[in-house]
C-alpha positions, 0 to 999 in steps of 0.5 A: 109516135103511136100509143103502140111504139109508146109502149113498147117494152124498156130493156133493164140493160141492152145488150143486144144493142151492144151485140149490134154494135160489134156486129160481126167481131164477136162472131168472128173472135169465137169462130177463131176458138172453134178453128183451134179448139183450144177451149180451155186455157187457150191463146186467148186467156193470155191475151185478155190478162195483158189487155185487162193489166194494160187497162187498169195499170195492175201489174198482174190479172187472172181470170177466172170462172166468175165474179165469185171465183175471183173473191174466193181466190184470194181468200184461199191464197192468204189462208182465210179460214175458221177463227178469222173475221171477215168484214163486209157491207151488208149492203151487197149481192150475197156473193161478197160475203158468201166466199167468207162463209163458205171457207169456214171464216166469220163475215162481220156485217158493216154499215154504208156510208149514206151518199155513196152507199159504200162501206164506212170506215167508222163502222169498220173501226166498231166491226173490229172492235165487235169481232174482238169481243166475239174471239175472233181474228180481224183478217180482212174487209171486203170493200165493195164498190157498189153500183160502180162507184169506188168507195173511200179507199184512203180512209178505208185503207188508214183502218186496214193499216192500223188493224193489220187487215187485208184489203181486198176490193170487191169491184164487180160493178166497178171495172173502169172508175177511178179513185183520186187519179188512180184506176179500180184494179190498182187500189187495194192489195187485190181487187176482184171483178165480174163479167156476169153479162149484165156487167158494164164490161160483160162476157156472154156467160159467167167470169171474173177476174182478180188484179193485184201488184203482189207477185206471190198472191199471183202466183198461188191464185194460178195454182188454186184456179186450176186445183191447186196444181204444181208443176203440172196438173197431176202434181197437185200441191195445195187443195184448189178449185176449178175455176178457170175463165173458158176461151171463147169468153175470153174471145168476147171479152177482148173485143168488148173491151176495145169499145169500153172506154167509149161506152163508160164516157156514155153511161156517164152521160146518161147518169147525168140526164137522169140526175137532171131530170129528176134532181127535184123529184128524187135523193139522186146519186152523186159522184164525189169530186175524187172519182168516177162511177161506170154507172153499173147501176142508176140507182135513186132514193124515195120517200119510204112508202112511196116505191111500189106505187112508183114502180106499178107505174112505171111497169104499166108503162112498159119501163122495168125498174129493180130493187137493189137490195131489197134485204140486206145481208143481216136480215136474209136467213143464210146470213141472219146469224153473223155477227154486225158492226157494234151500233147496228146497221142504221143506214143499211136498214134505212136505205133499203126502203127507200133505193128503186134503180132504172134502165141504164146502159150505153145505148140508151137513147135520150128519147127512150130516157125521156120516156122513162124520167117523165113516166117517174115524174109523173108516178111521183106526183 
């Protein structure tokens, strides 16, 4: 191998290689929308919703515009609004608790379980307690699956029961895991997920979805996607959005979910080369004995003090690495005012110094992951 090949740029996720794959399936499932030209609301929407319920095991799907579309769906259908206390990890994209705010609700920022970076219900049972001294209603908790890994549904859901909170799961990086036998989709009242491309299951533009067993929530996210319609679209009986799923995304999304299942099983093998090459180096994720990760992220911790080196020399290298998340929610200015769980946020604080996440995919090829875990190796000293 030549200094040249060595070098050449590492892709953050290939989704070309994936594009490769499907050689011309995707191109032909759009053909098919531009023969019938039906780009909204087409056949295919239809079809990807059974697809997607078939996958998961939840009796109903609705697609929809994006990953946040999805989560503010469901918090218009249960009437979320001012007053009422939202509970969301502040370890988390923007979007998780941006859906509370934006319906004039209070997000009230909770602390992560440190192995898993998932939510912890004992910061929850003190962000409850926060919200009630502030005169606020405990409505919901927005856990979130992060990096593909569902979080303590169980436990989480024990505090939701006792609290008479709405559990809706924010999945957007965990469509395709289990929990305890039982699929993401199926494990809160509502789930929501993203197709955003860089996704494990990816669209070629922006969607969502939303997963529940509740035939009336179903029934309202239907009307509040398309405006809030009745009995057509000019009976409009309740404020809605637009937030529909378009039809040739539709069409991708039903052909990458054919090769899903075998792209998970082989995210999951790259996670377990990573954790074994760099076991000795590194804090690497773990995945507890109750349940499965899609490994939307690859995500390690470091000495603090230690991470912009490491990260110099892997980009010297030609091998991308990202910072998820390098603020948290309660230190970035839009959310900096919201209320957090009683002690603090001890563990989010800590954990964001030290996180560095590298390249994974299901088309990452054990040379080209060698190349990465010896560049780390190496920039650790």
């Amino acid at each position: 191998m030549n200094q040249h090949t060595r070098l050449d740029p590492i892709p953050f996720v290939d989704v070309a290689a994936q594009r490769r794959r499907l050689g011309t399936r995707v191109d032909d499932a759009i053909a098919r929308v531009l023969a019938h030209c039906q780009f909204i609301m087409g056949p295919e929407i239809a079809v990807l919703e059974a697809e997607l319920s078939a996958f998961c095991g939840a009796r109903h799907v609705l697609s929809c515009a994006s990953g946040t579309d999805a989560l503010l769906l469901v918090l218009m259908a249960k009437g979320v609004g001012p007053g009422d206390a939202v509970f969301c990890p502040a370890f988390t994209f923007c979007a998780t608790a941006e859906v509370v705010a934006l319906l004039g609700a209070t997000p009230v920022l909770i602390d992560i379980e440190e192995p898993t970076f998932n939510l912890d219900p004992s910061s929850l049972r003190r962000g409850v307690a926060t919200a009630r001294g502030l005169g606020l209603v405990p409505k919901a908790v927005i856990p979130v699956d992060l990096f593909g890994l569902p979080a303590d549904y169980d436990a989480i859901n024990a505090v939701a029961r006792a609290e008479r909170l709405f559990v809706l799961a924010d999945a957007a990086q965990s469509f395709g895991a289990a929990y305890r036998d039982r699929s993401v989709g199926t494990l809160a009242s509502a789930t929501t997920t993203s197709f955003f491309p860089a996704k494990p299951l990816g669209c070629y533009g922006d969607g969502g979805a939303v997963f529940t067993d509740d035939d009336h929530l179903i029934e309202l996210m239907r009307s509040l996607r398309i405006h809030g319609q009745g009995s057509d679209k000019y009976d409009n009986v309740r404020i809605g959005i637009n937030g529909r799923l378009d039809t040739i995304q539709a069409a991708v999304l039903i052909e990458k979910l054919k090769i899903f299942r075998d792209e998970i099983a082989a995210r999951d093998r790259v996670a377990r080369r990573y954790n074994e090459a760099l076991a000795d180096v590194a804090i690497v994720p773990q995945v507890p004995d109750d349940r499965t990760s899609v490994w939307a992220v690859y995500t390690i911790r470091l000495k603090p003090g230690t991470r912009d080196g490491v990260m110099d020399a892997l980009r010297a290298q030609g091998i991308p690495t990202v910072i998820y998340y390098p603020k948290p929610l309660h230190r970035q200015t839009a959310y900096q005012h919201f209320p957090v769980a009683g002690n603090g946020l001890p563990v989010t604080d800590r954990v964001a110094e030290e996180v560095l996440s590298l390249p994974i995919h299901a088309y990452l090829d054990p040379s080209t992951q060698d190349r990465i875990t010896a560049a780390m190796r190496h920039a650790l000293g």
